[in-house]
C-alpha positions as CSV (number, residue, x, y, z in Angstrom):
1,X,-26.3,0.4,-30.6
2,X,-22.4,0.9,-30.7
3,X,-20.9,-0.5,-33.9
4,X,-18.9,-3.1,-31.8
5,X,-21.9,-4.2,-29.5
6,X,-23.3,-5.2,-33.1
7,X,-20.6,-6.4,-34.3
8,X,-20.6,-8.9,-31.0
9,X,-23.8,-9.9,-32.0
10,X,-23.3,-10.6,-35.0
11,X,-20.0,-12.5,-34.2
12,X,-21.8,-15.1,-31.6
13,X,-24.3,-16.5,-34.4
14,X,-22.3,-19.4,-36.2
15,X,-25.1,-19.4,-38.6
16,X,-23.9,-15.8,-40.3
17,X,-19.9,-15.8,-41.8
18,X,-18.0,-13.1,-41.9
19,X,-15.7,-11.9,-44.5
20,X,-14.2,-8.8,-44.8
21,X,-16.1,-6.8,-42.1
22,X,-19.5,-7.9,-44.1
23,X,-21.7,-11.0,-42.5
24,X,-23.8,-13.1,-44.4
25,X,-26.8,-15.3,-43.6
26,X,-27.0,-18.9,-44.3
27,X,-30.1,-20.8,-45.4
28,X,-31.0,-22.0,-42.5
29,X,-32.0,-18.1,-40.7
30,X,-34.1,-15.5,-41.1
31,X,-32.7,-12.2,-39.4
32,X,-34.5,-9.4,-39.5
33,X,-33.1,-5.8,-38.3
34,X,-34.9,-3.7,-36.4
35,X,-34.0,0.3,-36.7
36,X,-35.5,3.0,-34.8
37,X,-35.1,6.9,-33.7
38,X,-37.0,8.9,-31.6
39,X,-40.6,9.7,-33.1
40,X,-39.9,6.5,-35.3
41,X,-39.0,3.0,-36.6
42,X,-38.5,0.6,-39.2
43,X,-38.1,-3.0,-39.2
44,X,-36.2,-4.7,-41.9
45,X,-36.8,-8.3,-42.8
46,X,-35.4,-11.3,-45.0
47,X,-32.2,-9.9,-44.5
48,X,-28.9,-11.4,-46.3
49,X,-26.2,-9.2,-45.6
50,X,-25.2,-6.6,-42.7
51,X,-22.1,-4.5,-43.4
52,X,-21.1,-2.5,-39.8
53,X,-19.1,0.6,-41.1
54,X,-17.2,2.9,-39.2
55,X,-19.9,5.4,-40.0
56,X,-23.0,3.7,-41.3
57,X,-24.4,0.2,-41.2
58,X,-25.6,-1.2,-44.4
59,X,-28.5,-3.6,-44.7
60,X,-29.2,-5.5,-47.5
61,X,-32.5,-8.0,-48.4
62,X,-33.5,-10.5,-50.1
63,X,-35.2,-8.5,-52.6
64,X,-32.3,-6.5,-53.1
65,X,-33.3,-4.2,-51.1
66,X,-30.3,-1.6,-49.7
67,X,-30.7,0.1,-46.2
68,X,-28.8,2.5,-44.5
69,X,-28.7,3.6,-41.1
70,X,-26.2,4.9,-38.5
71,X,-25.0,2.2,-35.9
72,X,-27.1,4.1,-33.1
73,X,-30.1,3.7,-35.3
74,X,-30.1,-0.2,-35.0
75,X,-32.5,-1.4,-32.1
76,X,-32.7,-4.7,-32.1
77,X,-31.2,-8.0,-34.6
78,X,-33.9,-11.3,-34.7
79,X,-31.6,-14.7,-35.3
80,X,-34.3,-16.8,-35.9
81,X,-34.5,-21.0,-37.4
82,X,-35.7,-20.9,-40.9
83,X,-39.2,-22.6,-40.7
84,X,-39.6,-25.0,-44.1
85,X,-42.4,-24.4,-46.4
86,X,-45.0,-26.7,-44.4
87,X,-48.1,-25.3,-46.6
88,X,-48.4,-24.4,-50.4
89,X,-50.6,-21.9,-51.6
90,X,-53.9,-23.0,-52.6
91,X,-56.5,-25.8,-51.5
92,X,-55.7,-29.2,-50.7
């Protein structure tokens, strides 16, 4: 993907801000990025912060988790509504 076609994307979800050139997810999303080359992929969930640089994209977690990848790497970005905790672990 081009930097600025994910940049676009990233730009038409009000529920990620922008500051600086870095977005951030609110509490109400999950977005999960989805990198790939030939021959092989990787998905990336739980994801809090995408940085689009002018020569890599950096990906950060929940966990605090850092990923780096070239902008052509990126696939695919999921935008999806946070589901609340309906269940707890455990019985009854």
């Amino acid at each position: 993907m081009k930097r600025e076609t994910l940049i676009e994307i990233l730009r038409s979800h009000e529920e990620l801000s922008e500051k600086n050139g870095v977005f951030k997810t609110s509490d109400a999303i999950d977005l999960t990025v989805y990198l790939g080359k030939p021959g092989g992929s990787l998905t990336v969930p739980r994801v809090v912060l995408v940085e689009p640089g002018a020569s890599f994209v950096r990906v950060v977690t929940g966990k605090e988790e850092t990923y780096y990848a070239e902008p052509s790497q990126v696939r695919a970005i999921l935008c999806a509504p946070r589901s609340p905790a309906s269940r707890k672990a455990g019985f009854g």
